[in-house]
C-alpha positions in Angstrom: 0.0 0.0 0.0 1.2 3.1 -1.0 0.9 6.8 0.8 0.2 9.3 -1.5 1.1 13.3 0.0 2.5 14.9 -3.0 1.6 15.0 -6.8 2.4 11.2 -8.0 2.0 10.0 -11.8 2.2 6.0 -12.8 1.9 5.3 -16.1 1.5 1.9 -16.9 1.7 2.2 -20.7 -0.4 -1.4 -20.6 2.6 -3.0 -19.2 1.4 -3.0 -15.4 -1.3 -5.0 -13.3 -0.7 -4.5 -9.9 -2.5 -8.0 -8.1 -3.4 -8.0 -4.5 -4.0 -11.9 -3.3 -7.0 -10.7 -1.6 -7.2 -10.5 2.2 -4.1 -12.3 2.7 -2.8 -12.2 6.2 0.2 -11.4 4.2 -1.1 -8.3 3.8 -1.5 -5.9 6.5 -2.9 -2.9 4.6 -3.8 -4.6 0.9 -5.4 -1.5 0.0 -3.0 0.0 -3.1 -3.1 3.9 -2.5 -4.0 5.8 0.0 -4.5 9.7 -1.3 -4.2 11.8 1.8 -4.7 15.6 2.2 -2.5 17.4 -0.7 -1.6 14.3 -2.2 -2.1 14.4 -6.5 -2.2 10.5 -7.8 -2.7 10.6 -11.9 -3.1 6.8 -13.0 -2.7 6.0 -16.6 -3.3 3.1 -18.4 -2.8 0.0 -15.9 -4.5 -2.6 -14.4 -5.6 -2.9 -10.3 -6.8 -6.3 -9.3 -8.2 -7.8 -6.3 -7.8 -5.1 -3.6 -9.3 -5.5 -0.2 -9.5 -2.5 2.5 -8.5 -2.9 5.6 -11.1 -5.4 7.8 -13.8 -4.1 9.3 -17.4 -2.0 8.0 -16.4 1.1 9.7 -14.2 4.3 9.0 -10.8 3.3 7.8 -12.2 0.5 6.0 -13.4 1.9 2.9 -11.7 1.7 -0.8 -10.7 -1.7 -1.5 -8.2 -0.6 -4.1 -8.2 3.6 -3.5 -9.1 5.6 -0.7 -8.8 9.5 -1.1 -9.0 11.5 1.7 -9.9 14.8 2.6 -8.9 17.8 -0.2 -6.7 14.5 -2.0 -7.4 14.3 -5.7 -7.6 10.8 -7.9 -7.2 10.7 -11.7 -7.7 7.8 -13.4 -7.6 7.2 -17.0 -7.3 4.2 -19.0 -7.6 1.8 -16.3 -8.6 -1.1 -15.1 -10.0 -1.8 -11.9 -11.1 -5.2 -10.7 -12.5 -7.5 -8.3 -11.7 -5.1 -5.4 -13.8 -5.7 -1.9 -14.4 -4.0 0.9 -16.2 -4.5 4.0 -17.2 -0.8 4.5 -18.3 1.3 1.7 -16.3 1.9 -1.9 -15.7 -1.4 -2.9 -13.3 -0.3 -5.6 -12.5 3.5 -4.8 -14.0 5.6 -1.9 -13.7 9.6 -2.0 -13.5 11.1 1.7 -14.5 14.9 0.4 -11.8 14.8 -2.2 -11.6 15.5 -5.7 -11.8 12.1 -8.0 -12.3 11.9 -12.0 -12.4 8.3 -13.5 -11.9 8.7 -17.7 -11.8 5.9 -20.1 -12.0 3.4 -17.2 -13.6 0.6 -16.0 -14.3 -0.8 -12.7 -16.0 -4.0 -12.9 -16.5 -7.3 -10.2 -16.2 -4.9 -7.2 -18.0 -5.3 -3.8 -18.8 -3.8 -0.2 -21.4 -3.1 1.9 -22.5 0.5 0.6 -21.1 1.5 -3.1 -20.2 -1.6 -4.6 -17.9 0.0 -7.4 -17.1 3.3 -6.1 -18.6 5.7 -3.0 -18.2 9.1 -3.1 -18.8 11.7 0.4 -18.5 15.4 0.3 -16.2 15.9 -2.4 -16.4 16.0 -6.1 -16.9 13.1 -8.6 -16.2 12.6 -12.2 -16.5 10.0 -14.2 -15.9 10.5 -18.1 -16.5 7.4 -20.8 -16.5 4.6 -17.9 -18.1 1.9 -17.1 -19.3 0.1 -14.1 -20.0 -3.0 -13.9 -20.9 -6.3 -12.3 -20.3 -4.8 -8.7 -22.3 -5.8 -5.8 -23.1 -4.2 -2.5 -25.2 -5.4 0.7 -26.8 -2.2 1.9 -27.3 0.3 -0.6 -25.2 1.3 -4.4 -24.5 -1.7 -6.2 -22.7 -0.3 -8.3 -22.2 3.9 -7.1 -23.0 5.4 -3.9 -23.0 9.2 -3.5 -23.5 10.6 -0.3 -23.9 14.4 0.1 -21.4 15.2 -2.9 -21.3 18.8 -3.6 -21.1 18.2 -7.5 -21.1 14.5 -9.2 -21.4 13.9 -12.6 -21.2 10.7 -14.9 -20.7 11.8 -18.6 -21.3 9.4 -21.7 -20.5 6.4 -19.0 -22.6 3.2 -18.9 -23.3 1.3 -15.1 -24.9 -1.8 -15.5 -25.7 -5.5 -14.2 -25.1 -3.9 -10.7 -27.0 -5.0 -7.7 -27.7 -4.2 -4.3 -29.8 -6.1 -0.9 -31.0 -2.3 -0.6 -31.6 0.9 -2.3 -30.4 1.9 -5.6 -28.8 -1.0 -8.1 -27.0 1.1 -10.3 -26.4 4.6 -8.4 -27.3 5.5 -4.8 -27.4 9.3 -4.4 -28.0 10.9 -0.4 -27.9 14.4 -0.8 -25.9 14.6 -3.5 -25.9 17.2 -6.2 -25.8 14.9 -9.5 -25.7 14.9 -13.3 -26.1 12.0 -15.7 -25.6 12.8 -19.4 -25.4 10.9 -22.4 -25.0 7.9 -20.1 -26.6 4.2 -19.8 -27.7 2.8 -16.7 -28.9 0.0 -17.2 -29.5 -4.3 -16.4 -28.9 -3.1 -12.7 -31.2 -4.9 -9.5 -31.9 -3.7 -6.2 -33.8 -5.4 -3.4 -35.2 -2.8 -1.5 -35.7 0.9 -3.7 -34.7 2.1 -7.5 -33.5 -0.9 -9.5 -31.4 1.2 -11.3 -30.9 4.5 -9.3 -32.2 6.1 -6.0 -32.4 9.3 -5.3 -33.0 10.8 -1.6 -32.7 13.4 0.7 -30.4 13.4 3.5 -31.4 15.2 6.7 -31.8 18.8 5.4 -29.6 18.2 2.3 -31.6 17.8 -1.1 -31.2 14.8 -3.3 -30.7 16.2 -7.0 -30.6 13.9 -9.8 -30.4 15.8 -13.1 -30.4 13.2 -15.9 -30.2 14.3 -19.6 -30.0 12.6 -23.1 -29.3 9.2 -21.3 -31.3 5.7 -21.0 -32.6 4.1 -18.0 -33.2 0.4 -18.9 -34.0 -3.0 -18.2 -33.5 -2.4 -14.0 -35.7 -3.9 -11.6 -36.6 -3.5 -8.3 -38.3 -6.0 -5.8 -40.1 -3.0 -4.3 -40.6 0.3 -6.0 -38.8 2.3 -8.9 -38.0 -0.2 -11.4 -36.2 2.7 -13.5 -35.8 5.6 -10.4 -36.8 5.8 -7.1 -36.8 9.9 -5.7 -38.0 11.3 -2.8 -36.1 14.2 -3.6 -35.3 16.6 -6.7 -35.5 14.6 -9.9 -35.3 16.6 -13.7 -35.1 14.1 -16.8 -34.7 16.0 -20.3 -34.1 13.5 -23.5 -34.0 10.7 -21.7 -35.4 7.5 -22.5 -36.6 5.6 -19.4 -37.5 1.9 -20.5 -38.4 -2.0 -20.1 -37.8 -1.4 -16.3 -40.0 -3.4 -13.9 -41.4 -3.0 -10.2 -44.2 -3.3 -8.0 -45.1 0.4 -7.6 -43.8 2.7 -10.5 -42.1 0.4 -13.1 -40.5 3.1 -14.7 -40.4 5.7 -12.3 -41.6 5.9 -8.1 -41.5 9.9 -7.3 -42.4 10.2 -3.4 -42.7 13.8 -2.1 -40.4 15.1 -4.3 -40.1 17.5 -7.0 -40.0 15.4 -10.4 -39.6 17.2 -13.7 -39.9 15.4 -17.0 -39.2 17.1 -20.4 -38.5 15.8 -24.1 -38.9 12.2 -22.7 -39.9 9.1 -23.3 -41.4 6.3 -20.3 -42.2 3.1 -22.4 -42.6 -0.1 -22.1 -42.3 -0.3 -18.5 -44.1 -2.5 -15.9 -45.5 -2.5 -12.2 -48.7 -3.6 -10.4 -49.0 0.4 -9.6 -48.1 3.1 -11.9 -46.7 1.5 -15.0 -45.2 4.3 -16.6 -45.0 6.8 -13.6 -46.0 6.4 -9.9 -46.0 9.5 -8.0 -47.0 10.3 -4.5 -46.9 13.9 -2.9 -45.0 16.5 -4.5 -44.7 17.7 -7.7 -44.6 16.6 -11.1 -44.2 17.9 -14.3 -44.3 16.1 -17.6 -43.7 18.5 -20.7 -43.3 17.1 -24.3 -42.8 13.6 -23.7 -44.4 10.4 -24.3 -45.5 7.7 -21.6 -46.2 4.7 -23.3 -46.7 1.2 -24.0 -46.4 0.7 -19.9 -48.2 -2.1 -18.3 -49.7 -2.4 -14.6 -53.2 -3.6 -13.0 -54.0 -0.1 -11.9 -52.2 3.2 -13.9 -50.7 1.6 -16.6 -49.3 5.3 -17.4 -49.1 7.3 -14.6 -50.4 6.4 -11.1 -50.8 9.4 -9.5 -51.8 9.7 -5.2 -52.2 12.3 -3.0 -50.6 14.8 -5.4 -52.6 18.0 -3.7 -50.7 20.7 -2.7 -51.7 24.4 -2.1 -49.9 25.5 -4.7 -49.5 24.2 -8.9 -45.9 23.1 -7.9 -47.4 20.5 -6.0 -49.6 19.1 -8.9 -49.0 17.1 -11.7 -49.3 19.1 -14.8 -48.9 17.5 -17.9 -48.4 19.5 -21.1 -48.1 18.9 -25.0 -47.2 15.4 -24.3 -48.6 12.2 -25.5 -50.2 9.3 -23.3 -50.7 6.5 -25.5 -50.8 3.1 -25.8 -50.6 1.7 -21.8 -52.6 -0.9 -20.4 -54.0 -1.5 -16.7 -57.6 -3.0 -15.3 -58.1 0.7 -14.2 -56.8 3.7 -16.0 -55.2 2.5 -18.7 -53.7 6.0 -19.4 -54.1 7.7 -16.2 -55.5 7.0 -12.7 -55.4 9.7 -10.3 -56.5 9.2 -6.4 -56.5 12.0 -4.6 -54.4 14.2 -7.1 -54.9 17.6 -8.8 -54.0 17.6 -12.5 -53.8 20.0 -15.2 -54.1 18.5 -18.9 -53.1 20.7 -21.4 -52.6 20.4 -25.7 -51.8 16.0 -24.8 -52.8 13.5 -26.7 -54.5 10.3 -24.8 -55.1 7.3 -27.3 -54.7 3.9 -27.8 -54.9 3.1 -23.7 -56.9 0.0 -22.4 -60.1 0.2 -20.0 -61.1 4.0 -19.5 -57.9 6.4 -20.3 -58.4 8.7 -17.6 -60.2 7.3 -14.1 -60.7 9.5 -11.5 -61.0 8.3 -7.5 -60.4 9.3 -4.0 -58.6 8.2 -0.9 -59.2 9.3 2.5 -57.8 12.1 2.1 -60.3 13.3 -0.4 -61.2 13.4 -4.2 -59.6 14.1 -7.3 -59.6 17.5 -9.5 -59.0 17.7 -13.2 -58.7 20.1 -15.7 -58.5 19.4 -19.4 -57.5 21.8 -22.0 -56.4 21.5 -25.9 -56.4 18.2 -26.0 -57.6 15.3 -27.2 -59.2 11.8 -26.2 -59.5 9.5 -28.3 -59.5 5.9 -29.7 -59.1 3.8 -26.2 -60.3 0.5 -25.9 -62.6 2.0 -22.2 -64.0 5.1 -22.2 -62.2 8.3 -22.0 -63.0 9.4 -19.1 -64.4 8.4 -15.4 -65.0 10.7 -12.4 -65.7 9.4 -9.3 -66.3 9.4 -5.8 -65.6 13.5 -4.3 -63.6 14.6 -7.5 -64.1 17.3 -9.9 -63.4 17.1 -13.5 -63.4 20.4 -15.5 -62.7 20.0 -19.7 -62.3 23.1 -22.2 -61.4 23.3 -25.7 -60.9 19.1 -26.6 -62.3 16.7 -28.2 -63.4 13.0 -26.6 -63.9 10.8 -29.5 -64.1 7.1 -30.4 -63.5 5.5 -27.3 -64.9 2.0 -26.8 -66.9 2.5 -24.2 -68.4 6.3 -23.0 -66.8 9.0 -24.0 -67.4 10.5 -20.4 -68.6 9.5 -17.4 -69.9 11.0 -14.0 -69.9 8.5 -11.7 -71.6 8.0 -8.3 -70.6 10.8 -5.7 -68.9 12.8 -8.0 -68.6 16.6 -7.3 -68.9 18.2 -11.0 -68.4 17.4 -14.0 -68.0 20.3 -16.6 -67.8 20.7 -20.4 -67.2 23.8 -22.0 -66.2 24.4 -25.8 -65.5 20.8 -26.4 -66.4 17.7 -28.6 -67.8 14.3 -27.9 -68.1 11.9 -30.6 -68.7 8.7 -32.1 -67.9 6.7 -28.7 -69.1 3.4 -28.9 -71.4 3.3 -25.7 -72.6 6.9 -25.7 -71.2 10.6 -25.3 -71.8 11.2 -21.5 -72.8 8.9 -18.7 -74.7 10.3 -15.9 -74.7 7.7 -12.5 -74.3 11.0 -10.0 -72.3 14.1 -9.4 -73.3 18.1 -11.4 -72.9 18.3 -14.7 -72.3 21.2 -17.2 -72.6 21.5 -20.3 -71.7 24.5 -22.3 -71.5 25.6 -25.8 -70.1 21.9 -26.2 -71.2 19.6 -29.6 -72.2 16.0 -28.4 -72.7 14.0 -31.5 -73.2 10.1 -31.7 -71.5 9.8 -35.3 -71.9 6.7 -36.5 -73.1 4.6 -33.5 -76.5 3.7 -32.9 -76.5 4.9 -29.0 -78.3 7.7 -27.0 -75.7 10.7 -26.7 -76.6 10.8 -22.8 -77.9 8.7 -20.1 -78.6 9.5 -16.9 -80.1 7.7 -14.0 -83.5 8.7 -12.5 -83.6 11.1 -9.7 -80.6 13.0 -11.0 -80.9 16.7 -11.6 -81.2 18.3 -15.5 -77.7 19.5 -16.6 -76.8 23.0 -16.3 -75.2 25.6 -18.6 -76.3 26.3 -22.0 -75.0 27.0 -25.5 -74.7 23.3 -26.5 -75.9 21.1 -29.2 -76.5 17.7 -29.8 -78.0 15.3 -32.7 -80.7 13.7 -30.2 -82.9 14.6 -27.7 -81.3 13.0 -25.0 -78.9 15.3 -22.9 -81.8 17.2 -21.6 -84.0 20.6 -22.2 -80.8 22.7 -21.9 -78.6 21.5 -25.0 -80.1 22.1 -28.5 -80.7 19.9 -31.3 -80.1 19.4 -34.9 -79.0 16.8 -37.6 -77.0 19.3 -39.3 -73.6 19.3 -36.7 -71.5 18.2 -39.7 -68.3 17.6 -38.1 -65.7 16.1 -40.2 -63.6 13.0 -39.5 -60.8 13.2 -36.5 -57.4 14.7 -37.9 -55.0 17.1 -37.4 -56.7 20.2 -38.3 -54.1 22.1 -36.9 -52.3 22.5 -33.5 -50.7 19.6 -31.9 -53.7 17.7 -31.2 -56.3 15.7 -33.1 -59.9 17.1 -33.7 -63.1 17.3 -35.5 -63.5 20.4 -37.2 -67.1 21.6 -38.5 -67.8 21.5 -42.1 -69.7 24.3 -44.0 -73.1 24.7 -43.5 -73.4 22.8 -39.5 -75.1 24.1 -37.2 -72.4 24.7 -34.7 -70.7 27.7 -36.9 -71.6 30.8 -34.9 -74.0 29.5 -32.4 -72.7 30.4 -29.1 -71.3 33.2 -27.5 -67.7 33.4 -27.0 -67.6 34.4 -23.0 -64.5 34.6 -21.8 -63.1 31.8 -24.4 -60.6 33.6 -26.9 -58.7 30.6 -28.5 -59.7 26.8 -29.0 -58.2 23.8 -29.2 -55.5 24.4 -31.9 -54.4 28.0 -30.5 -56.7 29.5 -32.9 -58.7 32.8 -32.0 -62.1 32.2 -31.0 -64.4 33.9 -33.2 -63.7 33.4 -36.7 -67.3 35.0 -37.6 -70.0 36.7 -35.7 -69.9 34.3 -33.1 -68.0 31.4 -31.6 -68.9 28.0 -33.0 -69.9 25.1 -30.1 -67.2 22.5 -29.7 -63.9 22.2 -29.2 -62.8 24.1 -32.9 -63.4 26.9 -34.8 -64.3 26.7 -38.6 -62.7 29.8 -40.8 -60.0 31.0 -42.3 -57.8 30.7 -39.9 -58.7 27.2 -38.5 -58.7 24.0 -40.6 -56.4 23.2 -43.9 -56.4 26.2 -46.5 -54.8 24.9 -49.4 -52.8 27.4 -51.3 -51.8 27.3 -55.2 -48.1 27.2 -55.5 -46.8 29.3 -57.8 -43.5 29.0 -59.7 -41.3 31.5 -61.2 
């Protein structure tokens, strides 16, 4: 074992393996370097094989091939580091508040009780074109462990096939500040929490996982966060998060945390809860991505519970996103229980059972609101609200669903429809078993289908609002009717979301007043006439196709 106090540079050229045989009694300290305080150690291009720290699962133990301590610094490029142990934490290398970058390496067959591969503690990590792999740890980090770091980052490195008995398979992070780019985590196992990484807060000290243009795949965990596990600051931008499996959140478990996902994709994921996405308390933001093709028996996109907080940071608010393609007994896109949503310019299709179910928990109800988007082609219905929650749409369109296109179910608070379209689902347009419902300056049209628009069970009040129209008599006094709605097939008409758009001459063309409604669902200004039309588009010269000669010089 060697002392390092002063700047120290070994360059193997390829030509040295340093071996350790193990724990040897042989050996007193079988550690290779210790880094102290001012020490420099630059390692190029050699080979480290079976180091073991000193015995014991306490301080002074850590590092079975490196320890760094204090303002130290480690480079390491071009090496090899493998089947080092220790009985503490950093089964390979472990950073004491020191400086530590790891380019062009790999560390692979390592093991200890917390970090299998490597643990880092309030100092600085980098790790540049590495890989880690194959390590194994007993209590948390199979392959990384990070513990209030003040700035760790893994660039275009892979970690996978790690595992651990507890949290985190591939990376542990405790109050670290952390960035993952261009990096694979993947293959990696966990017993407890995050099959592939964990993400917590430690004691006042925020967990921060920022994770971009990287892939999160093929991890499992025996409990929650097949992909991720965070319960504390989580942002995900181009990052595909995929074919991870868990019980709750086979993709992704957010707990109380802050979780922001943009330009992303969650697919092909599985879990019993939450699919895609499972998130309880805090925050969550999902912004032009796609959840999809997840799988789970309740959620099979996003799960989301007791998301309610007194501000819209603490929602879930989901924006110019697509939902598509999930499956689950209940909610095949979405299932929220006790959680405030915001829905805006998302498309929701292809999902099983009904794509968007509505519940409550003790706590209390649900409350939803819908805007600019569109519902449309699920095997269910597209929408259930039910016991104490609200659900409030504007400006979309809920159309060929295989079952309702919405429904207000039992106990229900309110459900609302304003400037929107319902059409051609196979069971009917609305479904009445309890709750208020609104309906204004909304088009309700049965299309094709042989069905009642609406049905509501005895003893319920007549809907309120006004300004609507349907093509029966069956959603009560306050909704007019005629045969002439003439709404053309769903496309895209425009915007970033899929609609039916009124064809000359229907009834809906300047038939209600606008109120305080300026724009519909493709961004287009509400009126294009005298009036606004009813349902979720405008017909003019603004909204639809306009086909224009081209003209060649």
């Amino acid at each position: 074992s060697a002392t390092i106090t002063q700047e120290v540079v070994i360059d193997g050229g390829g030509l040295i393996r340093l071996f350790a045989q193990g724990s040897s009694p042989m050996f007193v300290r079988p550690r290779f370097f210790e880094v102290n305080a001012g020490g420099w150690l630059t390692l190029h291009d050699i080979v480290l094989e079976g180091g073991r720290g000193p015995a014991g699962d306490g301080w002074g133990s850590q590092g079975g091939s490196i320890v760094v301590w204090g303002t130290g610094q480690l480079d390491v490029q071009g090496t090899t580091i493998v089947n080092s142990a220790s009985s503490a934490w950093g089964g390979a290398i472990a950073n004491e508040g020191g400086i530590v970058r790891v380019q062009d390496s790999i560390i692979s067959n390592s093991s200890a009780k917390w970090g299998g591969a490597y643990n880092g503690a309030n100092g600085y990590d980098i790790f540049i074109n590495t890989t880690v792999t194959d390590a194994t740890s007993t209590d948390g980090g199979g392959g990384v462990r990070l513990w209030n770091t003040l700035d760790s980052s893994l660039i275009d490195s892979t970690v996978s096939g790690n595992s651990t008995g507890g949290a985190g398979g591939g990376i542990e992070n405790l109050g670290g500040q952390v960035t993952i780019r261009g990096s694979y985590i993947e293959g990696n196992s966990a017993t407890q929490w995050g099959g592939g990484i964990k993400n917590s807060n430690n004691g006042d000290r925020v967990g921060t996982i920022r994770i971009e243009s990287s892939r999160i795949a093929g991890n499992v965990s025996a409990i929650n966060g097949g992909g991720i596990e965070s319960n504390g600051a989580l942002i995900l931008g181009e990052t595909l998060v995929s074919g991870n499996t868990a019980v709750w959140g086979g993709g992704i478990l957010n707990w109380g945390g802050q979780m922001a996902l943009a330009g992303s994709s969650v697919r092909d994921n599985s879990a019993t809860l939450g699919g895609g996405i499972y998130a309880n308390g805090g925050g969550l933001t999902v912004a032009n991505s796609l959840i999809a093709d997840n799988d789970a028996t309740e959620g099979g996109g996003l799960y989301l519970m007791e998301i309610a907080g007194a501000n819209t940071d603490n929602w879930a608010r989901i924006t110019a996103s697509d939902i598509t393609g999930n499956q689950a007994a209940a909610g095949g896109g979405i299932l929220a229980a006790r959680a405030y949503v915001t829905v805006s310019q998302t498309e929701i299709a292809g999902n099983s059972t009904v794509a968007v179910y509505l519940w409550q928990t003790t706590s209390g109800g649900s409350y939803m609101v819908v805007d600019q988007s569109s519902i449309h082609d699920n095997a269910g219905g597209g929408f259930y609200n039910g016991e104490s929650s609200t659900l409030t749409i504007g400006n979309s369109t809920i159309s060929q669903n295989g079952e309702w296109g919405v429904w207000a179910g039992q106990n229900s608070i309110q459900t609302l429809l304003g400037f929107s379209t319902v059409r051609g689902n196979a069971a009917g347009q609305i479904r009445r078993t309890g709750g208020q419902l609104v309906l204004e300056a909304s088009a309700i049209d049965r299309g094709t289908t042989a069905t009642a628009n609406c049905v509501s069970d005895a003893g319920l009040s007549a809907p309120q609002g006004g300004g609507s129209w349907a093509n029966d008599n069956s959603c009560g006094a306050s909704v007019s009717v005629s045969s002439d709605l003439d709404l053309g097939p769903l496309a895209m008409n425009g915007g970033s979301t899929s609609s039916h758009e009124p064809q000359p001459g229907s009834a809906l063309i300047d038939a209600t007043d606008c109120g305080i409604n300026t724009i519909d669902q493709r961004g287009v200004a509400r009126p294009q006439g005298e009036a606004c039309d009813v349902g979720a588009v405008e017909f003019g010269p603004s909204g639809g196709q306009i086909f224009v000669p081209v003209i060649v010089r």
